[in-house]
N, C-alpha and C positions, 0 to 999 in steps of 0.2 A: 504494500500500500504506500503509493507516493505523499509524504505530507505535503498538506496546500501550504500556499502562500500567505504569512500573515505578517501586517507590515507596524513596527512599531517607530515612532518620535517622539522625540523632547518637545513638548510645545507648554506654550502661555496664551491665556487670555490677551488680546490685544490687536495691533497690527500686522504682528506676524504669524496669527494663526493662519490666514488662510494659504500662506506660503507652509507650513505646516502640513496644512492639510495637503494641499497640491506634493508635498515632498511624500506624503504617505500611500496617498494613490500611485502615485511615480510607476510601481513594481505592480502593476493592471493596466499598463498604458495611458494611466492618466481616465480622469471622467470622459474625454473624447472616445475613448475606448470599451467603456462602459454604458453609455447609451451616445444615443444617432440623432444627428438631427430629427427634428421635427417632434421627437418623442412625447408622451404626455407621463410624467413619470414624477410616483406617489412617492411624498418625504413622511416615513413612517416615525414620528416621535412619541417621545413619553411625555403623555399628558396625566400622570398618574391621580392626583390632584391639583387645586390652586395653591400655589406658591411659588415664593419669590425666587428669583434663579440662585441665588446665595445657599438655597435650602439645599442642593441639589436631588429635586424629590424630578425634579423636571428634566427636557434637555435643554442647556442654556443655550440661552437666542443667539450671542455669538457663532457659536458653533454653528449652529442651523445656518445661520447668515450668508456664514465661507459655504456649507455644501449649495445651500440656493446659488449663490452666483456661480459658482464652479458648474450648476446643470444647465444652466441659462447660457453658460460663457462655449459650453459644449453643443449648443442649439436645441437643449429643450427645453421642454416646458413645463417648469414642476410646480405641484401642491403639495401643500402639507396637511396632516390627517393623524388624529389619535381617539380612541374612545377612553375616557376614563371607567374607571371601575363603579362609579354610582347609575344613576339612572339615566343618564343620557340626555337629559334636556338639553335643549338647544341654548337656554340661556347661560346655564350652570357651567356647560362646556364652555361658552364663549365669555365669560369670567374668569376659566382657569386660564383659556389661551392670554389674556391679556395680565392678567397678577405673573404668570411664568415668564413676560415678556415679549412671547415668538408674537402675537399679534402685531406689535410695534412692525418686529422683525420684517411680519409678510404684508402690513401696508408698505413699508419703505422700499421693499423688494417688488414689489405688484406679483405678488402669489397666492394664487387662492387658495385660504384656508376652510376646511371642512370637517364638518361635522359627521361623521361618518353613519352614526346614529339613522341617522333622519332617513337613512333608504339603506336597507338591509335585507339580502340576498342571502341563497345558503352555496357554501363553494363545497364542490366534491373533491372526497380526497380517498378515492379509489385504493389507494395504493399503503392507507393509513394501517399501523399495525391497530390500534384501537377506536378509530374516529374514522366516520368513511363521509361526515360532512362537518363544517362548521358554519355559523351564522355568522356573516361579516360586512363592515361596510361594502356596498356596489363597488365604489369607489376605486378599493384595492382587486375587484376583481377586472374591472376595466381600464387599466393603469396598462402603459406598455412595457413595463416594470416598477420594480419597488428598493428603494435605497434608503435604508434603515440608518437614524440616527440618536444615539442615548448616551446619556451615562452610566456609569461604571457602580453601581449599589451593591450592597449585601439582598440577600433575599433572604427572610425566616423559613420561607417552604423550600425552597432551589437550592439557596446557599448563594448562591447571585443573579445578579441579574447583567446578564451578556447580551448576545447579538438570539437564542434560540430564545430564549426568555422575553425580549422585546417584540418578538410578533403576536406574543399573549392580545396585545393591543389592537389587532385589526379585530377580535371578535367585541360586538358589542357590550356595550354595557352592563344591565343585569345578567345577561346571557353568560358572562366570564363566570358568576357564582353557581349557576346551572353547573358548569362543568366541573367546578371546586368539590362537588359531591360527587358526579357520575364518573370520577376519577379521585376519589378521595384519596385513596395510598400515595404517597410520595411519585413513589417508581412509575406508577400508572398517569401521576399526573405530568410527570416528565414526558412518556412518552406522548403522550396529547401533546404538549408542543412542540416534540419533534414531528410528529404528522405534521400538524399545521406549519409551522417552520416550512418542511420541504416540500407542502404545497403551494406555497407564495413563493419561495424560490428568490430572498430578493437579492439582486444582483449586487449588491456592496453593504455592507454593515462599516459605520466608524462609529467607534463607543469613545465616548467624552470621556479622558484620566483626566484628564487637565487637574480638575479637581474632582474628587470622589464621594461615595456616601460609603461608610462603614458605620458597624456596629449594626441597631436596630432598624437594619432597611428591609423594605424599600421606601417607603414612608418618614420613618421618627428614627432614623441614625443622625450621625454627625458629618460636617465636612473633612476632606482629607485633601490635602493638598498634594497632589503626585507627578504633575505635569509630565503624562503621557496622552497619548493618541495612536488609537486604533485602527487600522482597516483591514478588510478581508472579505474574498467573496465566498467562504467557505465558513459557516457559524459556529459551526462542533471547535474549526482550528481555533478562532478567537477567541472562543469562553476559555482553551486551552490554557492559553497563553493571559488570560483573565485570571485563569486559578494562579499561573505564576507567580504574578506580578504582586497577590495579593496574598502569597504564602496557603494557596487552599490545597490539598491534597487533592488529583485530577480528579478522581474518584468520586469525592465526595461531592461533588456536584452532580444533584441529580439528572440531569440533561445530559452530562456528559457520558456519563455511567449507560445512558440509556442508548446513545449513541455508538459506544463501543458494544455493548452487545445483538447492535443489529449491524454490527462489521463495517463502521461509518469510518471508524477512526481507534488508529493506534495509539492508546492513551501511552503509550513507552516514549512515543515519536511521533505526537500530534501535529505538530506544525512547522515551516520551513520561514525563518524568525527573519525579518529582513529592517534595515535601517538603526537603528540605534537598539541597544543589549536592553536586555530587562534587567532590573536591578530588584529583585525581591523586596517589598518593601516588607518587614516582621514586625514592625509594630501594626500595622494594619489592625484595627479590630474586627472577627468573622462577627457573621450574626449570632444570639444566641443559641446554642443548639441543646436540646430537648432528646427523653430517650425514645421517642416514637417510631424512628427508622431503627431500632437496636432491638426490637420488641418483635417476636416471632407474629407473622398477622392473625392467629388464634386468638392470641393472648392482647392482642394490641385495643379492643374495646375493652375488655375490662380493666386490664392497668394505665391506660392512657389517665384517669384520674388522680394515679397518683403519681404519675412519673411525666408526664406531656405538660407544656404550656399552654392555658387557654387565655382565650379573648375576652377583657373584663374592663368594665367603667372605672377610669381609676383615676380620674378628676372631674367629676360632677360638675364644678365651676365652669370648667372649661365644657364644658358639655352644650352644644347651640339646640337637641332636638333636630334636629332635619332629618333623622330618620333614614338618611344614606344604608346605616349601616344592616337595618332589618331588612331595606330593601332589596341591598344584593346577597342577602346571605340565601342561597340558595335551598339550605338544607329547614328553613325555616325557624332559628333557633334562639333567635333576636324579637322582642316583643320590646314592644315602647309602654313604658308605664307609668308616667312619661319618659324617664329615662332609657335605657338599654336595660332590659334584664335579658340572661341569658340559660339556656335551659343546655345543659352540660350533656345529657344524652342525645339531644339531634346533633349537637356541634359536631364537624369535619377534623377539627382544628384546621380547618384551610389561612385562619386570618385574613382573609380577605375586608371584614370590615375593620381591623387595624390598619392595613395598609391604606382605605381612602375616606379616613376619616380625618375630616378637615382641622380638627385643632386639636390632633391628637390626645384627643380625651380618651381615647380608647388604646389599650395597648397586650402585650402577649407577655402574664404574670405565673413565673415557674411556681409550681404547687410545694405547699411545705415541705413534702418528703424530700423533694429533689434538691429546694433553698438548701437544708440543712445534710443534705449529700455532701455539695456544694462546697459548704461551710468544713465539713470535718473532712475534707479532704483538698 
């Protein structure tokens, strides 16, 4: 098995990113090489929630700025498009685009930005080990390609979030927690994004290092400062070289693990490293991790209560009511009382309403057994 090509640089927020970025593409021929004129081609970003690009819950407008000009300066014509993890409103969406920044980004650019929501199509995916359709923006089915753009987070279910993990976002809205159930196991829900991943197919991923989220992402971690930059037209290679960079064991990413067992990629010799070295960074903080993947799947409903982390209200103050969170929880297990109560026997532990809940009142709190595991060791 040939490793792909995965291209790393030093970059900084500023004037020289998109010399950056242009020196990243370099080893793909450059964006002219990557789409043709006349193209109509979808900029797939993280709209995960509203926040300010500082948070890095988003992808910063920067960043997007260099790939728009770079597909314009190539002769096509690109949009940009994310569904967030809440309900989809059109208004809601077009609040997070503008608090994230990228709305400035796509007036100044003349790119039209979309709500992907608003017309939703189901794409077949024939060829999926567990999923043989998904519900997804039109949008990305009509697109004459797709050039994915993100940052670099932790994930509490994945372990990151890469380039296979970023096309979570073409499927709509509530529909994402739909599938947080009918793929509740880890493993299982890795593979679901690998189907969909290699049904969209999009021809270039760059993951934003520049600056990163660690710790409690994708949501409520911290920033990290790492100035790197991503490209690759192969997703399994980049999360690779993702786990590197961030000290993750290859494995332990669940995408990627899923990936090596359908023969995608040689985790010994994932990727063929081009432009500047990776420098491990070890202080990096992983996500929390929980003993749910460690737990024979027999045994994993009845012990997930004393050993798994669940999803709990644990600033009230901070608490707005919207309701986000019952909405997408697919499995039912969120009741507004007014606040979030939560009923621990429907739960997935997917977290999914930790991840889009807007003022992170809600978060993923390890149960005493494990605290005081923890503690004495």
């Amino acid at each position: 098995m040939t490793p792909s090509l995965v291209s790393h640089v030093k970059a900084e927020y500023g004037p020289g990113l998109p010399a950056a970025l242009e020196r990243a593409c370099e080893p793909f021929g450059g964006f002219g090489a990557l789409v043709h004129p006349g193209e109509r081609i979808g900029v797939k970003v993280n709209l995960l929630r509203a926040a300010a690009p500082e948070r890095v819950v988003t992808t910063h407008p920067e960043t997007l700025r260099a790939v728009l000009r770079a597909l314009k300066t190539a002769g096509a014509t690109p949009f940009v498009g994310d569904s967030p993890g809440g309900p989809g409103r059109e208004r809601l969406v077009r609040r997070a685009y503008e608090i994230s920044g990228m709305a400035t980004v796509c007036r100044e650019e003349d790119v039209d930005l979309l709500v992907p929501d608003l017309d939703v199509v189901e794409l077949a995916t024939p060829a999926g080990r567990l999923f043989r359709s998904f519900p997804v923006g039109r949008c990305w089915t009509e697109a004459d390609g797709i050039v994915q753009v993100g940052p670099l987070k932790t994930h509490g279910l994945m372990r990151l979030t890469g380039a296979v993990k970023l096309t979570f976002g073409c499927v709509t809205g509530l529909r994402k927690g739909q599938l947080h159930v009918r793929a509740s196991e880890r493993s299982d829900f890795a593979d679901m994004l690998l189907d969909l991943h290699l049904a969209l197919a999009p021809r270039l991923t760059v993951i934003d290092a520049v600056v990163a989220m660690q710790g409690k992402g994708p949501g409520n971690g911290t920033p990290r400062a790492m100035g790197s930059l991503f490209a690759a037209t192969d997703g399994s290679s980049l999360d690779a070289a993702l786990a590197d960079l961030t000290v993750h064991e290859r494995r332990s990413i669940y995408t990627l693990a899923a990936a090596e067992r359908r023969g995608l990629i040689d985790l010994g010799d994932p990727h063929s490293l081009v432009g500047d070295p990776i420098v491990p960074d070890r202080g990096f903080q992983h996500a929390p991790r929980d003993a749910q993947d460690r737990l024979p799947p027999a045994f994993r409903h009845v012990a997930r209560g004393l050993l798994t982390s669940r999803p709990r209200l644990v600033n009230e103050q901070a608490c707005t009511r919207c309701g986000d969170c019952a909405q997408i929880c697919g499995a039912s297990a969120i009741t507004l009382a007014p606040m979030p109560v939560y009923d621990d026997d429907k739960c997935v532990r997917c977290y999914a309403c930790t991840e889009i809940c807007p003022t992170a009142a809600i978060q993923d709190v390890s149960p005493l057994t494990l605290r005081l595991f923890r503690v004495r060791h």
